[in-house]
C-alpha positions as CSV (number, residue, x, y, z in Angstrom):
1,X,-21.2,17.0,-16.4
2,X,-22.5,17.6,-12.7
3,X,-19.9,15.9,-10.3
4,X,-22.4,14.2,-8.5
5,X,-23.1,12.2,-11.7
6,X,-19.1,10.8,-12.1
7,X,-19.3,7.0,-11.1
8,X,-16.1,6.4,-8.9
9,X,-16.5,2.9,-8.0
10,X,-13.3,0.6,-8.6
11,X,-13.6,-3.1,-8.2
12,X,-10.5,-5.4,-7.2
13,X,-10.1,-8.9,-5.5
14,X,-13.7,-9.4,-5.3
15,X,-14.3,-6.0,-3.6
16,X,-16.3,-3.2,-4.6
17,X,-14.4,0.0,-3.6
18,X,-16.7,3.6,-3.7
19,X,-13.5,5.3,-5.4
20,X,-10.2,4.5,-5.9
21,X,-8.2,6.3,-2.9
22,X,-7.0,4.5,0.7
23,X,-4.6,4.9,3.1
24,X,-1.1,3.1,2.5
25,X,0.5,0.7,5.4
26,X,1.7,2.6,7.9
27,X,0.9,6.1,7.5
28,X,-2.9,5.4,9.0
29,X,-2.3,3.8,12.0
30,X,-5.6,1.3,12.5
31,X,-7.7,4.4,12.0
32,X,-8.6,5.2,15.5
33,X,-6.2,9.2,15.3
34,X,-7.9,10.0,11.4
35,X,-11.7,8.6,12.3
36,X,-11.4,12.2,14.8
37,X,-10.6,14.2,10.9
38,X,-13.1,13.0,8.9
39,X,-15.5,10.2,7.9
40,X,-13.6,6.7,7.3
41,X,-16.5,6.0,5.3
42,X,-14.9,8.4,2.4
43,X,-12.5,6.5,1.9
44,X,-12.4,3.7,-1.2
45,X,-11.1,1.1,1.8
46,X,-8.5,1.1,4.8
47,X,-5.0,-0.6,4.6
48,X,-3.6,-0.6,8.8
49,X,-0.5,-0.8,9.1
50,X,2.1,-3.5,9.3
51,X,1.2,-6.4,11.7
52,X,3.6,-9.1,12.8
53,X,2.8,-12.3,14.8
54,X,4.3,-10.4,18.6
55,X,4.6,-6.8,19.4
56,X,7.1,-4.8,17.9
57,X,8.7,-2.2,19.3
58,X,10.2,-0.7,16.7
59,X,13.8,0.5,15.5
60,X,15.7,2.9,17.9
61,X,15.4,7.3,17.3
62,X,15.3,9.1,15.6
63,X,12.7,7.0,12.9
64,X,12.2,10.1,10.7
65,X,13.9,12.5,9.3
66,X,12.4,15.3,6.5
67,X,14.3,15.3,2.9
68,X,14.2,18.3,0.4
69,X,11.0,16.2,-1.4
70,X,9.5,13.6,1.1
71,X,10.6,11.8,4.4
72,X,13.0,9.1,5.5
73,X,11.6,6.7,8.1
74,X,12.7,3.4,9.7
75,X,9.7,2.8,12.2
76,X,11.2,-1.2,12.0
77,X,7.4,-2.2,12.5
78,X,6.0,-1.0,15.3
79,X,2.6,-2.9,16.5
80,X,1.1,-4.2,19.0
81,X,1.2,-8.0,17.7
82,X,-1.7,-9.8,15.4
83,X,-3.5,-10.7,18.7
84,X,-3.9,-7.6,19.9
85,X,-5.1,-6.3,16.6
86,X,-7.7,-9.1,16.0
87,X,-9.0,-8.7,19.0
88,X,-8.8,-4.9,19.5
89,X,-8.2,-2.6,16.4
90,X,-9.9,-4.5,14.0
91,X,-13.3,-4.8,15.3
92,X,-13.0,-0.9,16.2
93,X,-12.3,-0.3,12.7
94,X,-15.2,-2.0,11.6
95,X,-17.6,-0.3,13.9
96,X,-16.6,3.2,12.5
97,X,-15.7,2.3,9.1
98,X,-18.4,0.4,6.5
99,X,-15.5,0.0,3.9
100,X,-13.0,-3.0,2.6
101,X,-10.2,-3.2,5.2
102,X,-6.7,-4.7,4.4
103,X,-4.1,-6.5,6.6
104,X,-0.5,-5.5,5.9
105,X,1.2,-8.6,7.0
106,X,4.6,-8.8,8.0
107,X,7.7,-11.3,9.4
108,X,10.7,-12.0,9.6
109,X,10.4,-16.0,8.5
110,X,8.0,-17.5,6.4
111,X,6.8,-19.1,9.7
112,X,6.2,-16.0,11.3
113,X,3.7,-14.3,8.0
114,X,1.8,-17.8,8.3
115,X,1.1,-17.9,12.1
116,X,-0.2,-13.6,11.5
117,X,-2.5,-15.1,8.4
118,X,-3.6,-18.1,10.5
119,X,-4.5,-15.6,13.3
120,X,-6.1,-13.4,10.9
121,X,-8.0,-16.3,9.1
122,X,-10.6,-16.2,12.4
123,X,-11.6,-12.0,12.0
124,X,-14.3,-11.5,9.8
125,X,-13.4,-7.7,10.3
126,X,-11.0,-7.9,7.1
127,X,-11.4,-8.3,3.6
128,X,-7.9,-8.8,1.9
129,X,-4.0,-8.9,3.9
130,X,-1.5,-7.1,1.9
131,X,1.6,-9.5,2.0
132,X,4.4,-7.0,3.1
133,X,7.7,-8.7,1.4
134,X,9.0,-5.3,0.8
135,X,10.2,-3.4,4.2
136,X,13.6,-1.9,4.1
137,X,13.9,-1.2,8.0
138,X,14.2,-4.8,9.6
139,X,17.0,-6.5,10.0
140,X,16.0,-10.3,8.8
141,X,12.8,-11.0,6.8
142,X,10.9,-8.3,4.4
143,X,13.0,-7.1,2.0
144,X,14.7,-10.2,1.4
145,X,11.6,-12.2,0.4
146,X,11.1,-9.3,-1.9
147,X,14.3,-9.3,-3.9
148,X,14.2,-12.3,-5.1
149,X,11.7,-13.7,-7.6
150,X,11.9,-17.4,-6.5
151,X,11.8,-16.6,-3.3
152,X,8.6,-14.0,-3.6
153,X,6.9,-16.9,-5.6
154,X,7.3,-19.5,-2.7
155,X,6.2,-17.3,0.2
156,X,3.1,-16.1,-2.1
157,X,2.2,-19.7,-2.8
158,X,2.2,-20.5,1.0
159,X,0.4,-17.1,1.8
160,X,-2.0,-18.7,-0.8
161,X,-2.2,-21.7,0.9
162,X,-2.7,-19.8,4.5
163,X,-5.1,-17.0,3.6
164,X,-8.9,-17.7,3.4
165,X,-8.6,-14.0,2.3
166,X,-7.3,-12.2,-0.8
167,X,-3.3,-11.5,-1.0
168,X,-2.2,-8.5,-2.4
169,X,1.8,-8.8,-2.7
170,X,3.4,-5.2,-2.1
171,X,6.9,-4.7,-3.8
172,X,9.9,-3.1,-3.6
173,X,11.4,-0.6,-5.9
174,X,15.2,-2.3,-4.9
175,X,15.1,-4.8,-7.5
176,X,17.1,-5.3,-10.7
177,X,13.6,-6.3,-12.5
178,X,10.3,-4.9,-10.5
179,X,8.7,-6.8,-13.8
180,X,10.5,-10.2,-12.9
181,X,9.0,-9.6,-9.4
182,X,5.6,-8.6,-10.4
183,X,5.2,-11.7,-12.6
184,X,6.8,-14.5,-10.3
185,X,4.2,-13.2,-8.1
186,X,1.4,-13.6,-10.3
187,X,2.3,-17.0,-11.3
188,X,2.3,-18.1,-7.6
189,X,-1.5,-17.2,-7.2
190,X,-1.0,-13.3,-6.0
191,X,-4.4,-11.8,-6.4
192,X,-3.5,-8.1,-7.1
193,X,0.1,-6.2,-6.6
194,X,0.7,-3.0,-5.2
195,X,3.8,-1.3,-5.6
196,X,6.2,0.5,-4.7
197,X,7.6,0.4,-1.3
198,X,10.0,3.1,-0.3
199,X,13.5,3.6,-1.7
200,X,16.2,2.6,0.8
201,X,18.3,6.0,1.5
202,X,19.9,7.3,4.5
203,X,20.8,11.0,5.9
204,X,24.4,12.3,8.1
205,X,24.3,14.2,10.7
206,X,27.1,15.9,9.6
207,X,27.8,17.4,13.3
208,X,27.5,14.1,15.1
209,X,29.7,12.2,12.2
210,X,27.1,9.9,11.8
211,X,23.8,8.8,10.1
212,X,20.7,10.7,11.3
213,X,18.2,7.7,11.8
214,X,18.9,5.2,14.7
215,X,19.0,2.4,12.2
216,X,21.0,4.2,10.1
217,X,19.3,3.3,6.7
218,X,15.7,4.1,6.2
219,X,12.4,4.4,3.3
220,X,12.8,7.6,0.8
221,X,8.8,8.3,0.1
222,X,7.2,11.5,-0.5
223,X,7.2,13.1,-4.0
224,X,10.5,12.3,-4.9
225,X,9.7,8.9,-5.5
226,X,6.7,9.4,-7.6
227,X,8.0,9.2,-10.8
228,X,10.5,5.9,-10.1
229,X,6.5,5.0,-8.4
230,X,5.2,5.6,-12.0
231,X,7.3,4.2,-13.9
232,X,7.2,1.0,-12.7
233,X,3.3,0.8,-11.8
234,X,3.1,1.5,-16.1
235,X,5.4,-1.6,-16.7
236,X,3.9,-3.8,-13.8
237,X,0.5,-2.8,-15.2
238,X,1.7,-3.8,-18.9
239,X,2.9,-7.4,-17.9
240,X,0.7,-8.7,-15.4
241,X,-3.1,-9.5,-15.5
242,X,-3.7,-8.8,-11.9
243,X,-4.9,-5.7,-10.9
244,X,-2.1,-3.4,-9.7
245,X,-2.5,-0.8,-6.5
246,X,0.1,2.3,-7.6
247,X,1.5,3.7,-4.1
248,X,4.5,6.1,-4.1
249,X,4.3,10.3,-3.8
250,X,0.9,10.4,-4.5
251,X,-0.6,14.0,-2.9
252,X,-3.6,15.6,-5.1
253,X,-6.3,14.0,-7.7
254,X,-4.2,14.7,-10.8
255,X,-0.9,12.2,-9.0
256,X,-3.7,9.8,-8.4
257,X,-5.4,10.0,-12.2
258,X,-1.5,10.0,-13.0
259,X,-1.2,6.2,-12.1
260,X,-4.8,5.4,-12.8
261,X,-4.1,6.0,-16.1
262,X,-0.5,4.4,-16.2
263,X,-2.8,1.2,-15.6
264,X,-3.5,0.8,-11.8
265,X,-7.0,0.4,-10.6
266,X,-6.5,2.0,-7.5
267,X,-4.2,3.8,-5.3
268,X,-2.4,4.7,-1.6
269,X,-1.7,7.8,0.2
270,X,1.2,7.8,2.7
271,X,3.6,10.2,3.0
272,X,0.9,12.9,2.4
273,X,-1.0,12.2,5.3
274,X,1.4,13.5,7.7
275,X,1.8,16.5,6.2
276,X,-2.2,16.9,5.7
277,X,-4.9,14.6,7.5
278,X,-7.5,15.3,5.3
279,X,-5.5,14.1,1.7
280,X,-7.7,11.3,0.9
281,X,-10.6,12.4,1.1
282,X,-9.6,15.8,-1.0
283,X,-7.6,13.7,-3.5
284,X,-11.5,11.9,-3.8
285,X,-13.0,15.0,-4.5
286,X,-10.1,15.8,-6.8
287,X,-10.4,12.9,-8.9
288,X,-14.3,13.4,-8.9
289,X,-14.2,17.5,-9.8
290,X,-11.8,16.4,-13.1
291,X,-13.5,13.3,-14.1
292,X,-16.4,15.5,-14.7
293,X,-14.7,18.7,-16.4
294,X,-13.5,16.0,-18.4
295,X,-16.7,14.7,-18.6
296,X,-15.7,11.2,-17.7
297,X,-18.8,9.2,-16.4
298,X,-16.7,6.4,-14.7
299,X,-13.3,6.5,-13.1
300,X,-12.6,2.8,-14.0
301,X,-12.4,4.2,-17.7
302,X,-9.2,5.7,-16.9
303,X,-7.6,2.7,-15.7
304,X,-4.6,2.4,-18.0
305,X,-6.0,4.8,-20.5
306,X,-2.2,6.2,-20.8
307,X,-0.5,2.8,-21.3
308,X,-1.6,0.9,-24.8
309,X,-0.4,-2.7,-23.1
310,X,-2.0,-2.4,-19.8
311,X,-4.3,-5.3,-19.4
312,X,-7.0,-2.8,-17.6
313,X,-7.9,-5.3,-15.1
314,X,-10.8,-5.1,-12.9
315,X,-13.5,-7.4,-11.3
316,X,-16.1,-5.0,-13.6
């Protein structure tokens, strides 16, 4: 099969994506730095990073630190506030970029995630917010909401409520059950779930006598999460009937046809990026050049083909 002929079109929450790769949260910016590598418009869609209702600066230095198999980073946030980003980033994102964009959307109270969706309800330069309950470097908010099943379900029913647009919940992998989660979620009206998050771990400075990162705690990604990313991505995918986004150590086609077939319909890069701008759109061609040595005609065929309960949700 020519790879020209391999369909690669994935369809989720009402949107039609060309393939099945985009950017996580947080590793992409708004676009502006990677539109200067390549074409946005190779991309399946765009997911900024986290925005919050004011401007952030961020946790205290050092926010990263490298680990034998990924990266720790507490970033706490950083943005420039919704307002700025409604006004500014989105808009330019649009104008270079002819793809579904998503809104991470982030707090600290459930007051503050409705005020960002409110603000975000008046942009037609988005197409879906990604409700971020799941951030391990903030003090108050995040995390909490997404620890707790009750709690997840009642701030994804107001999100609900809020958003004119779709809301894709992003979880954390520091649960007891990520399928408890998953599912509370769904029954509150989530429209897709994309998971996971980054592991909370933490590095010593062993000279200073105390922990590397200025918050001291900070999010494990990179390949040594992948197959704790996996994992649970084939039991979300196998209990839910929402589509599922699989995010965690993802870094060549055969990582992203990995969790395509452990049942999600799509996927995000992060922690790859840094370490090579131009990931997505080789993990696209990837996924493309062994779809058709495999002579698959259509990359939505793979979705779950590795996991006999996965609902194989898509919009088509």
């Amino acid at each position: 099969m020519n790879s020209g002929e391999v369909d690669l079109r994935v369809s989720f929450c009402g949107l039609t994506l060309n393939n099945p790769v985009m950017p996580a949260s947080g590793c992409f910016s708004y676009g502006r730095e990677m539109k200067d590598f390549y074409d946005l418009n190779l991309l399946g869609a765009v997911v900024v990073k986290a925005t919050t209702l004011a401007e952030r600066e961020g946790n205290p230095t050092p926010r990263v630190a490298e680990t034998p198999a990924g990266m720790l980073n507490s970033i706490g946030l950083q943005n420039p506030g919704v307002s700025r980003v409604v006004r500014e980033e989105l808009p330019y994102l649009r104008r270079v970029a002819a793809v579904p964009v998503i809104v991470n959307v982030a707090g600290t109270m459930v007051e503050d995630y409705v005020a960002v969706v409110e603000a975000l309800n008046h942009s037609a330069d988005l197409d879906a917010i990604e409700l971020n309950i799941s951030c391990p470097n903030v003090k108050c908010g995040g995390i909490q909401f997404g620890t707790d099943p009750t709690m997840a379900a009642d701030m994804v029913r107001t999100m609900k409520c809020a958003s004119r647009y779709p809301v894709i919940v992003k979880l954390s992998p520091n649960v007891t059950s990520i399928v408890d989660m998953a599912q509370a979620c769904e029954k509150a009206g989530a429209d897709a779930i994309s998971l996971i998050n980054t592991l909370i771990g933490m590095q010593i400075d062993i000279e200073k006598k105390r922990p590397l990162l200025g918050n001291g705690i900070g999010g494990l990604s990179g390949p040594a999460i992948k197959p704790v990313a996996l994992r649970m991505v084939y039991e979300v995918a196998a209990s839910v009937s929402v589509p599922v986004i699989g995010i965690g150590g993802i870094a060549t086609g055969r990582d992203a046809i990995e969790f395509l077939q452990a049942g999600a319909t799509a996927v995000q890069v992060g922690t790859a990026n840094f370490t090579d701008p131009y990931v997505c759109p080789r993990i696209v061609d990837e996924v493309r050049s062994w779809c058709a040595l495999h002579e698959v005609a259509r990359v939505r065929d793979l979705i779950g083909a590795a996991n006999p309960r996965a609902r194989r949700v898509t919009d088509g």
